[in-house]
ZAKE-154192 format. One record per atom (N, C-alpha, C): x, y, z. Coordinates in steps of 0.05 Angstrom, whole numbers, plus 32768, in hexadecimal, padded with zeros to 4 digits. Layout:
<mises>
XYZ;...
</mises>
This chain:
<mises>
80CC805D807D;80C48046808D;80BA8030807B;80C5801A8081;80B980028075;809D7FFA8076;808A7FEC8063;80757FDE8067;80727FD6808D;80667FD48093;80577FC280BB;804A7FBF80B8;80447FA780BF;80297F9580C7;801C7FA080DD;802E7FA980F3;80227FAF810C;800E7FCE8107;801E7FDE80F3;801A7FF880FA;7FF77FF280E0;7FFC7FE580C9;7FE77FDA80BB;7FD07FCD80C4;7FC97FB780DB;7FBF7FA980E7;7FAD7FC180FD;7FC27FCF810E;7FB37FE38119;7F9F7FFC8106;7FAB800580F6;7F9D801880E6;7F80800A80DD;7F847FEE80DD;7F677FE280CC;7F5F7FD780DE;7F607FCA80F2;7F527FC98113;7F3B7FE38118;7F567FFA8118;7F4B801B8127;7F38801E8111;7F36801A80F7;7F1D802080E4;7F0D800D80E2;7F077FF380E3;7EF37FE780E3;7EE37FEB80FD;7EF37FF18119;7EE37FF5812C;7ECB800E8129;7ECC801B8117;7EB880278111;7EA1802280FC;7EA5800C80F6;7E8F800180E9;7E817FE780FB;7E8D7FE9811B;7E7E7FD1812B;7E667FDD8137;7E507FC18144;7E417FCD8153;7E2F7FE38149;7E227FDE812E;7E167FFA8127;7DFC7FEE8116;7DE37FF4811F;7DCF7FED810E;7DCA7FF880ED;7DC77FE880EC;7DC97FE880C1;7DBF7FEA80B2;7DA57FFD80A5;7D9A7FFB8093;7D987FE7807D;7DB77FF58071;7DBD7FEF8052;7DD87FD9805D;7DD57FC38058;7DE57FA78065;7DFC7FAD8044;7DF77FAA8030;7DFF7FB28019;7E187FCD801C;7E0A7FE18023;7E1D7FFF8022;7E2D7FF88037;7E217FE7804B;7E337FEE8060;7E527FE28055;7E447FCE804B;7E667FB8804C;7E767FC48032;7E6B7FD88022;7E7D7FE4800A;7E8E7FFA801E;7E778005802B;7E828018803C;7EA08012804E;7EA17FF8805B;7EB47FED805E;7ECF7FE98060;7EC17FD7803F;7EDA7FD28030;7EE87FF1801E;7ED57FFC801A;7EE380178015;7EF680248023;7EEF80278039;7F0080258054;7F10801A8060;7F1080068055;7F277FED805C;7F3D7FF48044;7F387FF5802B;7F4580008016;7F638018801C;7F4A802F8027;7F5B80478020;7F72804A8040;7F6880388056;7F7A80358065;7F9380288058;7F98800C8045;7FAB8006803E;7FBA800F802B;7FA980208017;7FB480358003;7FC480488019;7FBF8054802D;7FCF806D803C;7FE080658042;7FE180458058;7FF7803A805F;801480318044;8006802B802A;80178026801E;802780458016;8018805A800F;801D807C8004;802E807E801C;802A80748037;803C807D804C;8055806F804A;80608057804B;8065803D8053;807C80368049;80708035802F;807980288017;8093802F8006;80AC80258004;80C280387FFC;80C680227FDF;80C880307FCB;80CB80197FB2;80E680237FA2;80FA80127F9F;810C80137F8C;810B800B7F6F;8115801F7F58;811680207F46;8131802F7F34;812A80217F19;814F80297F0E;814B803C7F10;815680547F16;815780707F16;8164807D7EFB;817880707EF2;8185807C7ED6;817380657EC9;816B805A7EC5;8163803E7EAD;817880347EB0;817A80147E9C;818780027E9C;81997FFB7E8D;81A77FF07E93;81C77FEC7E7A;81C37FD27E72;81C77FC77E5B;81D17FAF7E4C;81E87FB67E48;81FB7FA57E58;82187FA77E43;821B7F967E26;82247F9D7E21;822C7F997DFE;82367F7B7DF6;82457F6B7E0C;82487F567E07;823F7F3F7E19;822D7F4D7E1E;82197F3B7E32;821B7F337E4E;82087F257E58;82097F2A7E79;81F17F3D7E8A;81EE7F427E9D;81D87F4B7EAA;81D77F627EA1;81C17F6F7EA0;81AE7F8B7E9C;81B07F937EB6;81C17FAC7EC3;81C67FBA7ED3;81BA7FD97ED4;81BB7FE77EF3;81A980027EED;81B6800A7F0A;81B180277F0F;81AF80317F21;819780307F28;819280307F4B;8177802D7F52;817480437F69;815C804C7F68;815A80607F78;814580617F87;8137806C7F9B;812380677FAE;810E80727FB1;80F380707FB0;80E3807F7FAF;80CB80827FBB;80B180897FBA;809D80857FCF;807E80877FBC;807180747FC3;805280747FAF;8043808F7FB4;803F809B7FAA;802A80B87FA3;801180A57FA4;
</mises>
């Protein structure tokens, strides 16, 4: 599946809603707390998401010049 905004947008909606409405000690932890959270939601979505092409054999120069060509092959972020 491709990158979504929609399916992205919801995932970080459904997690910040748990940081609403909540009395706060530490005003500081909270908002690292957060953004930490805000983080590893978009890291998953990308580990999920995310399809990246790359030369799969490496790349060719031909010999008497002209574009640098490759096979490309498809893969997914770990």
């Amino acid at each position: 599946m491709a990158l979504n905004k929609d399916l992205l947008g919801a995932a970080l909606y459904n997690k910040a809603q748990g940081y609403n409405d909540q009395d706060i000690d530490d005003i500081d932890q909270a908002r690292r707390d957060f953004w930490i959270a805000i983080a590893g939601e978009i890291i998953n979505h990308l580990k999920s998401n995310a399809t990246i092409s790359v030369p799969g054999l490496g790349l060719v120069a031909p010999s008497g010049g002209g574009p640098v060509t490759g096979i490309s092959t498809t893969g997914t972020i770990l």
